[in-house]
C-alpha positions in Angstrom: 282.5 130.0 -33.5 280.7 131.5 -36.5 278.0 129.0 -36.5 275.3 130.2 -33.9 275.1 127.9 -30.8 271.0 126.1 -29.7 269.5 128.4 -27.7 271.1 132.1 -29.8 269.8 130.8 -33.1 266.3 130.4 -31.3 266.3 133.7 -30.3 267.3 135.2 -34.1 264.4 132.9 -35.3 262.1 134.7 -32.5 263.5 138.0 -33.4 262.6 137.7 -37.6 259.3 136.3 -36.7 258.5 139.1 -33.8 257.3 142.7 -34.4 256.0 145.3 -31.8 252.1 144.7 -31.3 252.5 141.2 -32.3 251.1 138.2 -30.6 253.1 135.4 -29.1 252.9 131.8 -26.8 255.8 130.7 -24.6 254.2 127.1 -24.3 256.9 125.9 -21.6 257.2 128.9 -19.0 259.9 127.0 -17.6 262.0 129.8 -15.3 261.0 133.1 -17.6 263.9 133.6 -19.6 262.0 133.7 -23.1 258.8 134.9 -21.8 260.7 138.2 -20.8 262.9 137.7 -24.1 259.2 137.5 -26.3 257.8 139.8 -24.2 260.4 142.5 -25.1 259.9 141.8 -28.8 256.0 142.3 -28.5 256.6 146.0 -27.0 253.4 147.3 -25.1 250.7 146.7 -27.4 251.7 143.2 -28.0 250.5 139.9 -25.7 252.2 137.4 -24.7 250.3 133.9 -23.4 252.3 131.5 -21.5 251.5 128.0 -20.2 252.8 125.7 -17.8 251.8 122.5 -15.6 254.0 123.8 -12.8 253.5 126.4 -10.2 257.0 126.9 -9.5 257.1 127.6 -13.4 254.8 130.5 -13.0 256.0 131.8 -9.9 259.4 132.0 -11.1 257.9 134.1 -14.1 256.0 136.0 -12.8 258.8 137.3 -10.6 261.2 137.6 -13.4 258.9 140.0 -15.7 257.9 142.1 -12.3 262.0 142.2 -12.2 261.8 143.7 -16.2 258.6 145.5 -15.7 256.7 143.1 -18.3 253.6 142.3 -16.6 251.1 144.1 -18.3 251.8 142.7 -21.5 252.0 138.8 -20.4 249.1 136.9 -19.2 249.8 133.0 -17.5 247.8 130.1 -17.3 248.7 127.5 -15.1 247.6 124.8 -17.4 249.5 122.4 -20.2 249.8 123.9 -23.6 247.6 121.4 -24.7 245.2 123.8 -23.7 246.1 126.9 -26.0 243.0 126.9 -28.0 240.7 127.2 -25.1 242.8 129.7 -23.3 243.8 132.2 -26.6 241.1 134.5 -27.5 239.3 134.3 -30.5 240.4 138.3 -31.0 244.0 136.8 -31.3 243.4 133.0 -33.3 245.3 133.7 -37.3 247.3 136.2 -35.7 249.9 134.7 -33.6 253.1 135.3 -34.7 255.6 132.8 -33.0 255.7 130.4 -30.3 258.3 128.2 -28.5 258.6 125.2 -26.2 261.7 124.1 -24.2 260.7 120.5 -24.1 262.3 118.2 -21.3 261.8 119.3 -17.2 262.2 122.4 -15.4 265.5 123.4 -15.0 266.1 122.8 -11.5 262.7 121.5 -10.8 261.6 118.4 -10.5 263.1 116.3 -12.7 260.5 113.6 -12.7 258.0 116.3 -14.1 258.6 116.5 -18.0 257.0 117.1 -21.4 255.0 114.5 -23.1 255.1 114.0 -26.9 251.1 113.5 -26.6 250.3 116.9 -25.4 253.1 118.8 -27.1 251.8 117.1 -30.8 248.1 118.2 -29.6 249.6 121.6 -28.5 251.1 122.3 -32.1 248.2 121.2 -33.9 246.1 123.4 -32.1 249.0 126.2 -33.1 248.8 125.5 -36.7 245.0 126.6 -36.5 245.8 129.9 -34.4 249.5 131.2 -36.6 249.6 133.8 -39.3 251.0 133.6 -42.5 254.8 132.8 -41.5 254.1 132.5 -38.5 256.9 130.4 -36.5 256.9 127.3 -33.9 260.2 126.3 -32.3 260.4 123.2 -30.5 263.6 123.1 -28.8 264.5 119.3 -27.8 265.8 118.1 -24.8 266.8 114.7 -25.4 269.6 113.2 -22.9 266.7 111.9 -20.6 265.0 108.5 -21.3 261.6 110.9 -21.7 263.1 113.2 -23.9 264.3 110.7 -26.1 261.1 109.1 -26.5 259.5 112.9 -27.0 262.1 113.6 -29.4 261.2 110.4 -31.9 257.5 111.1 -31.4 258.1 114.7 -32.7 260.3 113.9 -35.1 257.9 111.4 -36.6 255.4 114.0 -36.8 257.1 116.7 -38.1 257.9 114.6 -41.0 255.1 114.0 -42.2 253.3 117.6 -41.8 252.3 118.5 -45.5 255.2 120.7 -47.1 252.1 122.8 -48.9 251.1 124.2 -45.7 254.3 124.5 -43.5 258.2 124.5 -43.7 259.8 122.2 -41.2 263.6 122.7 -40.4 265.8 121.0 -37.5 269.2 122.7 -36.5 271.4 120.3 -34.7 275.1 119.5 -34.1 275.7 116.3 -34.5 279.2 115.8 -33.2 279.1 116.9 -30.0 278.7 114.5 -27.0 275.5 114.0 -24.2 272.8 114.7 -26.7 273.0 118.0 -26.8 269.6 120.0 -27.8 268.6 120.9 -31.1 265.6 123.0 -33.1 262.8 122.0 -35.0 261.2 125.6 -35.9 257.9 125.3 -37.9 256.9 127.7 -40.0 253.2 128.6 -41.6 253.2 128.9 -45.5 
């Protein structure tokens, strides 16, 4: 297949916006995996923040970049990413270079637990103030639950009407494929 699956085109996306030293948000630690993939890109003198409601969600990343060795460039807040702007240093607002939310439940969590289109909307707003120039927000949707689907109009409402002057808004979906597979809105800062 030439045309790049969900979760690999998010990670090119991450990979153009990223440079060593830069800094970064996993909003949705969910079990590590792109908190260790960001906090690759940053290198050592770059930061990673992370947020998420769920212990298990922090426990399970703090193990996994122990496992790579990451630590010292991540810190994690046990908190909603509605709280970003209270939690990033002022040293680091205009200078964020990417962030990304895997919206829905924890994977193999509690399924009862998920994203809400109130704080995720609050959460990006707040991002829009911190980015830099061409700086990068992907929202990746997970939308086959009765939440997600509700999330998922919310957003997609919003994103619409986010003024083209100040931001590019793109969504990558396929949209043959069966059980509401996820899809990409990536925001980018003009």
């Amino acid at each position: 297949m030439k045309l790049e699956r969900i979760l690999p085109f998010a990670r090119q996306l991450l990979e153009k916006a990223v440079s060593p030293g830069d800094i970064v948000i996993d909003a949705t630690l969910g079990n590590g995996h792109d908190t260790v993939f960001l906090a690759d890109l940053v290198g050592p003198n770059g930061r990673l923040y992370g947020f998420d409601i769920q212990e298990e969600a922090v426990l399970n990343t703090k193990t996994r970049l122990a496992d790579h060795e990451l630590t010292d460039r991540v810190t994690l807040f046990h908190t909603g990413h509605e709280q970003i702007l209270e939690n990033v240093p002022p040293v680091h607002h205009g200078k964020i270079t990417a962030a990304i939310f895997n919206l829905g439940y924890l994977p193999g969590g509690d399924k009862d637990i998920v994203t809400r289109p109130q704080t995720t909307i609050s959460a990006i707003e707040q991002l829009l103030e911190l980015m830099a120039p061409e700086g990068i927000i992907l929202l990746v949707i997970y939308h086959g639950h009765i939440e997600g689907a509700v999330e998922r109009d919310y957003l997609l409402r919003y994103v619409k009407q986010l003024d083209q002057s100040l931001v590019h808004v793109l969504q990558y979906q396929f949209i043959n494929q069966k059980n509401n597979p996820p899809f990409i809105i990536a925001i980018e800062r003009r």
